[in-house]
C-alpha positions, 0 to 999 in steps of 0.5 A, a space after each residue: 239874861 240881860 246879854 241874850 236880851 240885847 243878842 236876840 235885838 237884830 233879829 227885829 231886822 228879819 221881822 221887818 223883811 217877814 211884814 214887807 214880803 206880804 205888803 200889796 200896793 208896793 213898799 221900798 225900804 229906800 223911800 218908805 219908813 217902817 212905820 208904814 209897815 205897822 199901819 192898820 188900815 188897808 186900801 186898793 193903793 196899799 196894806 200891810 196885812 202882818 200889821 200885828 207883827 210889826 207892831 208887836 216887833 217894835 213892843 218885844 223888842 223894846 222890852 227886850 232893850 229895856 229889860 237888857 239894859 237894866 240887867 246890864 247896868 253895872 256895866 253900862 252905866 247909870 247914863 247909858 242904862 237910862 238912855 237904853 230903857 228910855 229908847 225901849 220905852 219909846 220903840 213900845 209906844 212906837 207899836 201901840 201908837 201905828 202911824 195910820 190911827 194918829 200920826 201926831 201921836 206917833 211921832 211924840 212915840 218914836 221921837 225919843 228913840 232916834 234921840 236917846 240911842 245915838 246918844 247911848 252909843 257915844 256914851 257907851 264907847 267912851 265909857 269903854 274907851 279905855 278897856 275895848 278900844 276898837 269896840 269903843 271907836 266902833 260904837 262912837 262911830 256907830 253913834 254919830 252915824 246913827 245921829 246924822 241919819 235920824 237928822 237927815 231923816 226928820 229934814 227929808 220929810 218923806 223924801 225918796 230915801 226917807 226909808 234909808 235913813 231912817 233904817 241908817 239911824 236905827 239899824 247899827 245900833 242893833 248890831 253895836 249894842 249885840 256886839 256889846 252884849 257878847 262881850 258880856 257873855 260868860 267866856 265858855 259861852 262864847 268860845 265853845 267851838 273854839 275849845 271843841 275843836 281845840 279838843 279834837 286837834 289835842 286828841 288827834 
């Protein structure tokens, strides 16, 4: 269970494209955060009509990060779990605090979200350094590119390419924590193709 929680986490990315598609007023995923997705408000300048579902995005699917990373702590790790469930926790505040009814508060929300998973990701790949190198070196990576964009992305303050990086800081960790997730996978869950069609090359 706590595997298919974190496989299922980058299906968040289609959720954000499902929102921006009926945006009127203009929105960019280079300049414009997600969190605009999720305002309430409306105006003859911009809305986001499907509000509710980028809210309720940022909630499931941070419920579904902490719920995964408590299931798989005996293979996390204690640090690396803490961090995960701290970063869900955030990503639920993030959907009940929408930017455009108290930015401050927002802000306070999200905030631990881009700390704690770059953070998770370098533990988690050093933790794994030793038994699934390339993983590890994958998510090490993953971790501080996730870390300078979520950087770059307080210092540009609402720049042209505030959006970019703020989906630089957040996306890969969705990918590196499904990879991770799949290599918790029992093996028959992972290889049927693999051994089906092993089977009909057999009886061929």
């Amino acid at each position: 269970m706590g595997a298919l929680a974190l496989l299922v986490r980058p299906l968040y990315i289609a959720s954000e494209f499902i929102v921006a598609a009926a945006t009127t007023g203009g929105y960019s995923f280079v300049s414009d955060s997600v969190s605009r997705l999720g305002e309430v408000g409306c105006s003859a300048a911009y809305c986001s009509p499907r509000h509710e579902l980028m809210n309720g995005s940022f909630v499931g699917f941070g419920l579904l990060l902490a719920a995964g990373a408590l299931l798989l702590s005996r293979a996390l790790g204690p640090w690396v779990t803490g961090l995960l469930v701290v970063s869900g926790l955030s990503s639920v505040a993030t959907g009940l605090a929408p930017l455009d009814q108290d930015a401050a508060l927002h802000a306070i929300a999200a905030t631990p979200l881009f700390v704690a998973q770059p953070v998770a990701l370098i533990v988690l790949g050093a933790r794994l350094r030793n038994d699934r190198p390339r993983l590890a070196r994958a998510l090490m990576t993953a971790g501080g590119v996730t870390a300078a964009a979520a950087v770059a992305f307080v210092l540009s303050a609402d720049g042209p390419a505030a959006g970019a990086l703020e989906r630089l800081a957040l996306w890969p960790v969705l990918v590196g924590l499904a990879a991770f997730a799949w290599t918790q996978l029992p093996v028959g869950r992972r290889q049927p193709a693999a051994e089906g069609a092993a089977g009909r090359t057999e009886g061929t």
